[in-house]
Each structure stands twice: as C-alpha cells, then as structure tokens.
N, C-alpha and C positions, 0 to 999 in steps of 0.2 A: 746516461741513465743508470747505468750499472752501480758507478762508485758513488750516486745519491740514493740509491735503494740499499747499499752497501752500509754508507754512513747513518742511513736512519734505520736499518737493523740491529745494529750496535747500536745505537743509542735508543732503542726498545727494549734489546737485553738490557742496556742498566735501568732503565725506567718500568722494569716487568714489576716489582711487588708495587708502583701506583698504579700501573695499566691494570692490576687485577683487582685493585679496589677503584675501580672506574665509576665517576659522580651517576646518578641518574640526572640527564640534562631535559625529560620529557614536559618540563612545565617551562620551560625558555620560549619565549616566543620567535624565535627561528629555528625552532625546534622541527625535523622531519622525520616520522615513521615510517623506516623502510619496509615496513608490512604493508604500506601503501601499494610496492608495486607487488602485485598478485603475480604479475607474469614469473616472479622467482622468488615466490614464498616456499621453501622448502631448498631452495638451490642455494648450495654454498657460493658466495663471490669469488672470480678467480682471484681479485686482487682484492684487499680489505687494510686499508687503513686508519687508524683512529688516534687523533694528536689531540689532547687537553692538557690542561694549564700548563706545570711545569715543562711541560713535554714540550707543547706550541712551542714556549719560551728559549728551550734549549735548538730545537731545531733551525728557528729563525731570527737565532741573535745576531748571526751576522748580517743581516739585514736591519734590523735594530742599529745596532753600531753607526749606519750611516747618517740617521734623523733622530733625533728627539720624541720629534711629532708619532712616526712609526713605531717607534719602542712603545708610545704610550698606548699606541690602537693596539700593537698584538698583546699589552695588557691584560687589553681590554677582551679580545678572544676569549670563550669557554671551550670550546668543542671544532674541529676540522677532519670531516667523516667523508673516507673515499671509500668507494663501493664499486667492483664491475665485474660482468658476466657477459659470456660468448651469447651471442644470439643465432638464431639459423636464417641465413640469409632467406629463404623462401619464407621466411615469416617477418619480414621487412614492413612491409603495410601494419602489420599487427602490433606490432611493435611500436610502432611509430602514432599508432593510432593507443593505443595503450597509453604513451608519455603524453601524448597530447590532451586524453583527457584527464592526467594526472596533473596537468599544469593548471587544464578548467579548474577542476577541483581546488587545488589549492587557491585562484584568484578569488574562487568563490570564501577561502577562506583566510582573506586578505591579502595573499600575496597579491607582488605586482609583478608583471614580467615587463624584462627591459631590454631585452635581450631574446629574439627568433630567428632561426635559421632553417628551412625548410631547402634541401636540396635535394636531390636524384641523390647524393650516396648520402646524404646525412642530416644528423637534426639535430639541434641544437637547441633548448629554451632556458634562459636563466631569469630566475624570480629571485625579487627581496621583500622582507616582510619586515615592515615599517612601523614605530611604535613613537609615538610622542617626537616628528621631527627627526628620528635616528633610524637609522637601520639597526637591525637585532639578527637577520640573518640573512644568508644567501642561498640557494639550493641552484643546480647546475645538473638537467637532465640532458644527456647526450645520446646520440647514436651514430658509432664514425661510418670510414667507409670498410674499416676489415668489419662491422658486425658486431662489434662490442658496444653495451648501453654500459653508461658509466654515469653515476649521482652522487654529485659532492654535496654536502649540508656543512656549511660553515657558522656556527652559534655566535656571538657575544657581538657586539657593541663597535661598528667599523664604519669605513667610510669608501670612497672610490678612491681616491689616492690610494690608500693603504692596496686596496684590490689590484690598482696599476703597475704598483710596486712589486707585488708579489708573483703577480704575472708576468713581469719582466722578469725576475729572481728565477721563477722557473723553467720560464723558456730559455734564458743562458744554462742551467743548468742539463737539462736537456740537449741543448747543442755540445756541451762537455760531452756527454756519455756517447753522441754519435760517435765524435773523434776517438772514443775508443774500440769503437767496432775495426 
C-alpha cells in the first residue's frame, strides 16, 4: 500500500497544474454530490483522492497494456473520486442508517444497487446509474470494521469486466504493500 500511494503522489505532483484546473463533472450522469452525505459536511476526508482524464490514463496504463478492450473503457473514464472519514464507533447504527438512506435516495433517483452487504461490523452498498443500455457511473458506500465510511464515485462510460479487472489490479496491489510492512 505504501509504494502505490507513494507512486500515485508523484504522479499528482506532476499532474498538479491539470489537478488545479479540475473539469466540473456535476452534469455526468454518474455524477455524486458529496454534500449528500450530511453526516460530514464540514469534515475534511482523512483520505481524498481524485483521478480525471489524463491522470486516470497515466495511473492505469499498465493495466491498459494488457487488453485493447480495457485501454478503450479507461478511455472512456471522466472522473475516479475516493473519499473517507473516521466514524465514532458508538454512532455505528447512525451511520449506517445515514448510507442506507443515502442509497434509497439515490434509487429513487435511478440508481440501481447491485451490490448490499449488511453485517455486524460492516456495510457495504454499490449502485450504478444506468443510461441508454450503458453504465455512466458507479458510487460504492462503505462502512468497514475499523469505523471508517469510505465513497468512491466513478464517472464515464464502463462496464463489469473493466470493474473486475480493476479490482483484481488493486487488490495485488494491495497484497504488495503488505509485504512491505
């Protein structure tokens, strides 16, 4: 985990004069206002990450390299928005009841969720919002077991392969940074 938070810090400082003229992506339709969640309006994320176009590109060319098909979905990518904040375990229900009707909300405002996990230490819901036949985005609200609620919002034009891929991509990567503990 170290040397991929390490690699993508470096490659933020050379990407900082586009990361500071950053698109407005609010009119995409897998677009997510994180004003939505109340519970931490006002509270800085501990963690905040934010990857658009050429950035996506450079981060996950080596994954590209392996498929065709792949290069052409992260393309197709706008926007890959991580966000997370400590919660206080004695407010566990509240929380959880907070994402949960932050999930209603959004089915009500097409997403689909396809994805629920409902456990004793944790919660898990992933929605995609669906436009003519394609996916346009993802959002992934979580709550693990240390306490931390964490919401990715993935923008642009993808599919479940590409998501399969990525998610295998990261959990090796992942298992790297153990081995350096």
């Amino acid at each position: 985990m170290f040397r991929s938070l390490m690699m993508i810090s470096a490659l933020s400082l050379l990407m900082l004069p586009s990361l500071m003229a950053q698109e407005d992506y609010s009119d995409e339709p897998g677009y997510f206002d994180f004003a939505n969640l109340r519970m931490f309006n006002g509270v800085e994320p501990e963690v905040e990450m934010v990857l658009d176009g050429d950035l996506i590109s450079l981060v996950l060319s080596s994954i590209a390299e392996e498929n065709d098909k792949i290069a052409e979905q992260i393309a197709s990518l706008k926007l890959i928005e991580v966000r997370s904040w400590p919660s206080d375990p004695d407010a566990k229900a509240q929380v959880v009841s907070e994402l949960s009707n932050l999930g209603n909300m959004l089915q009500r405002q097409q997403w689909k969720t396809f994805v629920k996990v409902k456990k004793e230490s944790e919660f898990v819901r992933i929605l995609y919002k669906k436009q003519d036949k394609r996916i346009d985005g993802v959002l992934i609200l979580s709550l693990d077991e240390q306490h931390k609620v964490t919401v990715v919002n993935v923008i642009g034009h993808l599919d479940f392969e590409l998501m399969g891929k990525l998610s295998k991509h990261f959990k090796n990567m992942s298992n790297d940074s153990d081995d350096d503990k």
